[in-house]
C-alpha positions in Angstrom: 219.5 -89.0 59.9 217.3 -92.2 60.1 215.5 -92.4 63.2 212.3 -93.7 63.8 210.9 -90.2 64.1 211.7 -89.7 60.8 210.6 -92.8 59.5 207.3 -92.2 60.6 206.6 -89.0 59.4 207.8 -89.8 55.7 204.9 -92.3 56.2 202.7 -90.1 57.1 203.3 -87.6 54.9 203.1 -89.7 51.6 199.5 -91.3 50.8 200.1 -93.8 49.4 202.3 -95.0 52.4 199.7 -93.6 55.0 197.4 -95.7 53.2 199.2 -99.2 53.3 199.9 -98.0 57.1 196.3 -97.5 58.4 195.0 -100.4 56.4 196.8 -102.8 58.3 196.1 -100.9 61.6 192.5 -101.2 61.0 192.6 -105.0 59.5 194.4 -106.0 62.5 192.7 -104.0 65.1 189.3 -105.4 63.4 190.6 -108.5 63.8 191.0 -108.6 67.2 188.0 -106.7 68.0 186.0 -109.9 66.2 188.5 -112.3 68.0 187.8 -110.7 71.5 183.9 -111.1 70.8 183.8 -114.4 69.7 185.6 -115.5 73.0 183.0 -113.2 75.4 180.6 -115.3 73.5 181.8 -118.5 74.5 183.5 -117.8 77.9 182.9 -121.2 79.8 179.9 -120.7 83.2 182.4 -121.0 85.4 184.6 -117.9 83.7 181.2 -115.9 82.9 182.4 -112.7 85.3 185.6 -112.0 82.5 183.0 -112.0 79.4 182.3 -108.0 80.2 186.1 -107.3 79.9 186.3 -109.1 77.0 183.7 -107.7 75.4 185.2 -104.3 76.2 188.4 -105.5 75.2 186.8 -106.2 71.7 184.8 -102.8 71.6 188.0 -100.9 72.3 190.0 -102.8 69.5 187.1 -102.4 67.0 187.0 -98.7 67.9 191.4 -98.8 67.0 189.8 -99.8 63.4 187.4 -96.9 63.2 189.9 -94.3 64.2 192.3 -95.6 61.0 189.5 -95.5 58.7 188.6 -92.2 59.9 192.0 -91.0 59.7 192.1 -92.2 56.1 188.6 -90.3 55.0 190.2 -87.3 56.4 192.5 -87.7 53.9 190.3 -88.7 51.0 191.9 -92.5 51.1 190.3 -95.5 51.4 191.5 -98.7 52.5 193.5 -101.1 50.6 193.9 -104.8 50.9 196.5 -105.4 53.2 199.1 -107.9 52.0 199.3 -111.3 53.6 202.7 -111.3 54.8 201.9 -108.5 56.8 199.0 -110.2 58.8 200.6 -110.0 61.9 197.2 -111.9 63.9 196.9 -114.8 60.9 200.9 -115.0 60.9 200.5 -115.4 64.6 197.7 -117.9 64.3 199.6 -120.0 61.8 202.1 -120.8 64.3 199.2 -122.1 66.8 199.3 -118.9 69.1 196.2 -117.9 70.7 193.0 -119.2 69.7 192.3 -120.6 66.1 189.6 -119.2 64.3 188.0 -122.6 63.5 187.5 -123.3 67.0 186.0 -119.0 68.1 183.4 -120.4 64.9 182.2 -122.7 67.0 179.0 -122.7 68.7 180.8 -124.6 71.4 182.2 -123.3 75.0 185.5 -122.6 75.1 187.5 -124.4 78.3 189.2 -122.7 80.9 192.8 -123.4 79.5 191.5 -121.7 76.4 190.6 -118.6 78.2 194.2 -118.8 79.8 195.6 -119.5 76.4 193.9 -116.1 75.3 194.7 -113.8 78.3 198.5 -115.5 77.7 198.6 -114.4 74.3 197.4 -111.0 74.9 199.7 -110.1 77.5 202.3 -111.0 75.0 200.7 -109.1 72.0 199.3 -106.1 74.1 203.0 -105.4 75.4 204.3 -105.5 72.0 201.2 -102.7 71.3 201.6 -100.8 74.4 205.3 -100.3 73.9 204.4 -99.4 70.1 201.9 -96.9 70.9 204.2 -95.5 73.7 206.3 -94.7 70.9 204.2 -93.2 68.9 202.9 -90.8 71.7 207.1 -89.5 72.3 207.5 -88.7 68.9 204.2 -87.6 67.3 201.4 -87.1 70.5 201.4 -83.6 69.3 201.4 -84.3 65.7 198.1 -82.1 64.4 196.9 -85.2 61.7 197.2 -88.5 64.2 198.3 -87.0 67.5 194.9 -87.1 69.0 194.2 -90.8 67.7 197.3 -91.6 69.4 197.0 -90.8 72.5 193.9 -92.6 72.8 194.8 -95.5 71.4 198.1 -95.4 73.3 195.4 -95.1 76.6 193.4 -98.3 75.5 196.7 -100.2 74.8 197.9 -99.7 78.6 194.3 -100.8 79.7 194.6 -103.9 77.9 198.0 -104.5 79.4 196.8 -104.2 82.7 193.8 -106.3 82.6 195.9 -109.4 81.1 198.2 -109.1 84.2 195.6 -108.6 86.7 193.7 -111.6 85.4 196.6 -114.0 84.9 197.8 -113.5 88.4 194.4 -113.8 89.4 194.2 -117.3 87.6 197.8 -117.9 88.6 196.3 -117.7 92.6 193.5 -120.5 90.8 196.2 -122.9 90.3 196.7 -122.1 86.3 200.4 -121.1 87.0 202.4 -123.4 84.9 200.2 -123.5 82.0 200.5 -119.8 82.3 204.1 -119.5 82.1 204.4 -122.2 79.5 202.0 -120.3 77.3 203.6 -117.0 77.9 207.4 -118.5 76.9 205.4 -120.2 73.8 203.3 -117.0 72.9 206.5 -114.7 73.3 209.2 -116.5 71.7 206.5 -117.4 67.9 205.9 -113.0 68.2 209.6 -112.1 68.0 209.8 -113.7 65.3 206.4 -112.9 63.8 206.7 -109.3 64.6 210.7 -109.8 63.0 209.0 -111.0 59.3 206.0 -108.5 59.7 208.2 -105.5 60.3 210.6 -106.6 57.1 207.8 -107.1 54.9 206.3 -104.0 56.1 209.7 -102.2 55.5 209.5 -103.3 52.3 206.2 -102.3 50.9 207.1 -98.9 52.2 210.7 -99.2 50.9 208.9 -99.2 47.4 206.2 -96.8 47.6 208.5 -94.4 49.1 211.6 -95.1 46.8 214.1 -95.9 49.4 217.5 -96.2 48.2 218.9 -99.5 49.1 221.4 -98.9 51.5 218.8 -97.2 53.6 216.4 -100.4 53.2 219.2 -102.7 53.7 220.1 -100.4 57.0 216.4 -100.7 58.5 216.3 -104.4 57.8 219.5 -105.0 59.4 218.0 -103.3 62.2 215.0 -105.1 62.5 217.2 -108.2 62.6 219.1 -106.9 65.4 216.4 -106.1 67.5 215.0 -109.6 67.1 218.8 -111.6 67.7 218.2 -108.9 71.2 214.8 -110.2 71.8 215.1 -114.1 71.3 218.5 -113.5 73.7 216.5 -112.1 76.0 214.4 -109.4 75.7 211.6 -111.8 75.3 211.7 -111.9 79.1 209.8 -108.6 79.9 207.0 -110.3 77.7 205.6 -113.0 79.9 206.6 -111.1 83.1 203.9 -110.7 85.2 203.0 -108.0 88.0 200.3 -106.4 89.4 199.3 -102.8 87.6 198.4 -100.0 88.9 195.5 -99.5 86.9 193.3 -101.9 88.5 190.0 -102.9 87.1 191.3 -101.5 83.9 188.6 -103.1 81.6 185.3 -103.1 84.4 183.2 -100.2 83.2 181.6 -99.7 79.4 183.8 -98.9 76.4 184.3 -95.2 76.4 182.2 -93.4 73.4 184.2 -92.0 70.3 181.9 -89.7 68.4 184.7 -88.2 66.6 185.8 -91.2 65.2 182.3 -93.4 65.2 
């Protein structure tokens, strides 16, 4: 029976898959965790009191790519180059969501809108995480090889998540509302179908290193399609949502330590 239970654990269990898999965790995760220090570094004077949380933000993220390269030494893997069409942050970036690169380069303040642009994009990408990771922890939080990572991770993600909502309202209070709301409609509708050409190409890279037959890759792109026709009709809506958590504060104190996976 295909499942997604299933699916992951004949990822796991093959290396070369494993491989492909926590290479493009860790690439992206590093990304971000360069992304989120670039804009602490640059958070405009009169935004200074976020650059913490950002910075923790960032810490946490490149702490994600250290737990995937750990998990592939304990393996024996290393990483490998992860394939461009599977770049979910540069796909993302190409399509003028979030923050480009050029400009985080820059030995130049970022504006306020940019820092709503940011916090905007992250609730949108952080959802799609949280809800990932929240996954992940149903089906394998007690797996003996990645459980532990997991769960952590899985933690961070729903950290993240609550400080994007507690800030945007916060700035919504400011009088940043509408660009809020026009950024969030923006950021979610380009990540459906981002995350839509990601998961396919993904699909297929495992597809061939795992030998799938092609009704059952033909089965699992179908599905990815369908989830996307659901999201653009309107499950994009619980992305740019916003309420106030109940973890407040979420991102206030130092990134926690991870000496297992330093």
């Amino acid at each position: 029976m295909l499942s997604a239970r299933s699916l992951f654990q004949e990822i796991v269990d093959n290396d070369d898959s494993f491989q492909l898999f926590c290479s493009i965790a860790a690439s992206g995760e590093a990304q971000g965790g360069w992304e989120n220090a670039r804009i602490a570094a640059l958070v405009p004077d009169a935004m200074r009191d976020l650059a913490p949380k950002i910075t923790r933000h960032g810490a946490d993220e490149d702490k994600h790519g250290r737990i995937f390269h750990a998990l592939l030494r304990k393996r024996g893997l290393q990483a490998v180059p992860v394939p461009p069409e599977t770049d979910y942050t540069m796909l993302l970036e190409r399509r003028g969501i979030g923050l480009a690169h050029d400009k985080l380069r820059r030995q130049e303040a970022l504006s306020e809108d940019d820092i709503v642009v940011y916090l905007a994009h992250s609730r949108v990408t952080e959802q799609r995480a949280a809800d990932q990771m929240d996954m992940l922890v149903k089906y394998f939080g007690d797996h003996p090889v990645v459980g532990r990572a997991i769960h952590m991770i899985s933690n961070d993600e729903d950290n993240h998540l609550a400080y994007c909502h507690e800030e945007l309202l916060r700035l919504a209070r400011a009088g940043h509302g509408r660009t809020i709301q026009r950024v969030l409609r923006e950021s979610a509708l380009a990540e459906i179908a981002v995350y839509r050409d990601v998961s396919l190409a993904v699909m297929d890279h495992m597809g061939r290193l795992l030998r799938w037959p092609a009704p059952k890759a033909a089965l699992l792109a179908a599905g990815i399609r369908g989830m996307y026709a659901y999201e653009r009709f309107s499950g994009w809506h619980r992305m740019v949502a916003l309420r106030m958590p109940e973890r407040r504060n979420a991102l206030g104190g130092a990134p926690l330590t991870t000496p297992e996976y330093a």
